[in-house]
N, C-alpha and C positions, 0 to 999 in steps of 0.2 A: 254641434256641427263641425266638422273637420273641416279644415280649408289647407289646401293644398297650394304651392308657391312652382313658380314656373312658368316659361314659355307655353303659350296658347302655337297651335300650328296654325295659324292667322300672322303675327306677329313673326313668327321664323320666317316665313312663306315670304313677307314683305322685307325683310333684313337680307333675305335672298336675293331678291330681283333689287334690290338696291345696290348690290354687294356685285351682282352680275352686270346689274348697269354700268358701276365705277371701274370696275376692271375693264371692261370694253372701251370705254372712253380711252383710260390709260393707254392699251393697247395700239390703239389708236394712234391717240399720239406718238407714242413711241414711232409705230411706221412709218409717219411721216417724216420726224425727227432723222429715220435713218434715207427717206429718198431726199429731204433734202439736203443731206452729207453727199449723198453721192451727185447730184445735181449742182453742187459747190465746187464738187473737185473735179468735174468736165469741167465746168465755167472757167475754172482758176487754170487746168492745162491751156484749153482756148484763148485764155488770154496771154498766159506765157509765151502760147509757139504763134499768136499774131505781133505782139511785141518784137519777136526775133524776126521775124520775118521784115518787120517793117523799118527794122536796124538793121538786116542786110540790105535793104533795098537804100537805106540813106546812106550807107557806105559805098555801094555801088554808084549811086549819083551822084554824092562827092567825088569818086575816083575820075567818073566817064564824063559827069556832065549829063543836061538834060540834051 
């Protein structure tokens, strides 16, 4: 009897969809990884030019007075 060694197309088929599973996930992550960089650096401008603002306005009320 010969016996043969080797992947069954069973076996490939499920290394597959395991293999597409994990890349998608990764994928995944990744997208979000990059909206929340960009949802960091609004937040972080926003708070810089409210800061400035709110030091112009103490400077101003020091100068004038309420």
């Amino acid at each position: 009897m010969k016996t043969t060694r080797g992947f069954t197309l069973l076996e490939v088929m499920v290394a597959l969809a395991i293999l597409a599973g994990a890349l998608m996930a990764l994928a995944d992550l990744v997208s979000g990884a990059g909206y929340n960089h960009t949802y960091a650096r609004a937040l972080t401008s926003a708070t810089l030019l409210a800061r400035g603002k709110m030091v112009e306005i103490e400077q101003k009320l020091e100068e004038d007075g309420f």
